[in-house]
N, C-alpha and C positions, 0 to 999 in steps of 0.2 A: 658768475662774475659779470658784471654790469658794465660793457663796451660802448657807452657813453655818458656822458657827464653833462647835468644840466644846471644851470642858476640863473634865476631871475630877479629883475632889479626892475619891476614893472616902471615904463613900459617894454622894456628891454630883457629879451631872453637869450641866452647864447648854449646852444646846443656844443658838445666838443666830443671828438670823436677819442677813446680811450681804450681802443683794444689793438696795444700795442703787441712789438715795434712799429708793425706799418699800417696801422687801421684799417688790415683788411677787412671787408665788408662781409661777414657771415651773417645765416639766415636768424639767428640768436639778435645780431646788431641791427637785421630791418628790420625786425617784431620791435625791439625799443624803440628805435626812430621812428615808426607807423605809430605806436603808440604815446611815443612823446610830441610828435607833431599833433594827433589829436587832439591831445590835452591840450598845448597851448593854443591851439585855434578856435576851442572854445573859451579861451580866456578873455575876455573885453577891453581889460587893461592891460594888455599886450598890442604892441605897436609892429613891432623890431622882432625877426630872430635871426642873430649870427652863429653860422657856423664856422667851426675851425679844427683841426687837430692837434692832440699831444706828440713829443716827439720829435722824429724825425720826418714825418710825413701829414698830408692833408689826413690824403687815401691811396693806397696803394692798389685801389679798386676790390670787386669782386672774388671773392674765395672762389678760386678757381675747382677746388674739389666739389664745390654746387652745380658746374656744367655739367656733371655727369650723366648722359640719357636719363639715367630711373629720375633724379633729382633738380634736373633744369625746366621743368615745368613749373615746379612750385617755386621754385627759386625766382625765376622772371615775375613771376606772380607777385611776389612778398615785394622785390627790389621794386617793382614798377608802382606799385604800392604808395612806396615813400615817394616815388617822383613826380607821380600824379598829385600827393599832398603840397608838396611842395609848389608845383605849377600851380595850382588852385588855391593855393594858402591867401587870404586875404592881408599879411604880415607883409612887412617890406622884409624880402630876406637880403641876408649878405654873407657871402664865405670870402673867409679869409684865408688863402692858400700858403702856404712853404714849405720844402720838400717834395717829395712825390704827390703828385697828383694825376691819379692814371684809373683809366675804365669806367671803372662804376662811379669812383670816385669823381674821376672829371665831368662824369654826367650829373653827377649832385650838385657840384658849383656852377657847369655851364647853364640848367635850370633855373638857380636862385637869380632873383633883382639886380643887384651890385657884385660885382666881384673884384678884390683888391688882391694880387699876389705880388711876393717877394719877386725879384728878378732872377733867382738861384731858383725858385721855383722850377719842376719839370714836368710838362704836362704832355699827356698821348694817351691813345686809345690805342692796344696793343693786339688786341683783341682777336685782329686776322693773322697776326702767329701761333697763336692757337687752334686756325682752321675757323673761327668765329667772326663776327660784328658786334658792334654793339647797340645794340638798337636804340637808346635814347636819341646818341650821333647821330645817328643813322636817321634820325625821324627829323630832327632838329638844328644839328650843329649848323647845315646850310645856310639857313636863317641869323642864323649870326655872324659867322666868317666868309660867306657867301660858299657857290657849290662848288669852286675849282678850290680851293684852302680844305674844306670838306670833304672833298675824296680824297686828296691825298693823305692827308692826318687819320683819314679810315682803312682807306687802300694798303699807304705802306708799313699803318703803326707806327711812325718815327715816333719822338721825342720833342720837344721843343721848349724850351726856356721859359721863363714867364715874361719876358722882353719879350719875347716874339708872342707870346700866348693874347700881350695887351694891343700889340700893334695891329694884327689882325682882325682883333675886337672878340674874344673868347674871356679879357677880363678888361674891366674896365681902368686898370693903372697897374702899372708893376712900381715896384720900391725894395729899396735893403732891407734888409732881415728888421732892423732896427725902427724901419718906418712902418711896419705894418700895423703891429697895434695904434700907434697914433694917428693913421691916416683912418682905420676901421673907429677909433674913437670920437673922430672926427665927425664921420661922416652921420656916427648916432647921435651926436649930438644935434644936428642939421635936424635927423628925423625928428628927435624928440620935442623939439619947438613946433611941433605939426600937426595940425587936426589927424587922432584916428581914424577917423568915419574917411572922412578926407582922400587919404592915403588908400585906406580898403576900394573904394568906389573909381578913384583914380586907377590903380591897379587894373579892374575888373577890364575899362575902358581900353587900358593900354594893349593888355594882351584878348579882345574881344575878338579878333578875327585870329590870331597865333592859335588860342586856344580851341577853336573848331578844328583846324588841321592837326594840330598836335594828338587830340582823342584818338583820331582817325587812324594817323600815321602811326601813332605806336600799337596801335591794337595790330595794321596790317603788317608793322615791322616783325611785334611776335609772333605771330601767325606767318610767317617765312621761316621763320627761326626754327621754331619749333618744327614746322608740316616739311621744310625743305632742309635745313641748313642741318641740321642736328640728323636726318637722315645720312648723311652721308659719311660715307667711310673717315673722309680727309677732317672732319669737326671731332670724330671719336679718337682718332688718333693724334690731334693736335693735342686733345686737352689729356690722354693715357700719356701720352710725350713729357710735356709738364709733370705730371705728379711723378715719373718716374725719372724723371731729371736726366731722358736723353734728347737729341733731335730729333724733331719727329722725321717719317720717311711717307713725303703726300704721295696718295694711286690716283691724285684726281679724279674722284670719282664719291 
């Protein structure tokens, strides 16, 4: 079954997240998007690609059942994958957020160029009630909400609206449900009057010093994850917690 949906109207490609109810992100759904991002990045007559989901939700984040020791190696592998596509994409990306927008998922939209969400939008990284991080966050979110917004939205996992999500600077506009598509159609149209070459080169520019730290910092962020954080008792019992739908009970340790 095919957990995303894609259509092109060169210069404009809009990727859409389709593996409902809540788009969670299994390793099935990053093989597609690694591979559909490919594709359109060797496209020339592609400018634009917007992301958005069906539904009720962006992304409800990462399949939690991929944390598991044997399977979170390749897991970070595959997700990091698309995120790395996406940072390096020479496209102007843009996600379009409403409903849930949480974990893996909020690390696909904090990544992309533009980002427009609904003000019902709910965005967090929940990730340390599972005894985890997340490391996109964790390498980058700083950088855009600054470090004190940043620990906390890592620290205590809240929640946050897409009003708060824009006023921080995690998207760039919140709007009703009703404005979204027009404000995202809007803003393609802006691109589509724009030299390609243009925009690619611009880009490269924009994020030429982000993009050194961010290599770095996410390889160091996995490399904790995996060698330290996934060691410990409190990570395996966070994510056994979840799948069996009780509280977890942390030994700190």
């Amino acid at each position: 079954m095919k957990r995303i949906e894609v259509s092109m109207a060169p210069p404009v490609a809009r990727i859409t997240f389709a593996n409902l109810p809540l788009n969670v992100i299994d390793v099935p759904m990053m093989e597609e998007l690694a591979g559909t991002l490919a594709e359109l990045e060797s496209r020339p007559d592609l400018s634009v690609i917007v992301l958005s989901g069906t539904g009720k939700a962006f992304s409800a984040g990462v399949d939690v059942a991929a944390h598991t020791p044997d399977k979170v190696g390749d897991m970070l592998q595959k997700f990091h994958t698309v995120v790395r596509a996406l940072v390096a994409s020479k496209k102007v990306t843009i996600a379009a957020v409403h409903g849930s927008c949480l974990g893996g998922g909020a690390e696909l939209a904090m990544v992309c160029d533009i980002v427009y969400t609904t003000d019902t939008a709910q965005w967090g990284f929940p990730e340390i009630k599972l005894g985890c991080y997340p490391p996109v966050a964790a390498t980058a979110l700083a950088a855009l909400v600054g470090q004190k917004q940043a620990a906390e939205l890592i620290l205590t996992g809240r929640t946050i609206p897409g009003t708060q999500a824009a006023c921080i600077g995690l998207a760039n506009l919140s709007v009703s449900e009703e404005q979204l598509e027009p404000v995202v159609d809007e803003c393609v149209a802006r691109l589509k009057r724009l030299s390609p070459a243009a925009l690619a080169v611009t880009k490269k520019a924009i994020y030429a010093w982000d993009s050194m730290h961010f290599d770095k910092g996410l390889a160091r962020a996995e490399k904790i994850y995996l060698d330290e954080l996934m060691q410990t008792a409190d990570a395996q019992e966070g994510i056994e917690a979840f799948l069996q739908k009780r509280t977890p009970e942390w030994k700190g340790r």
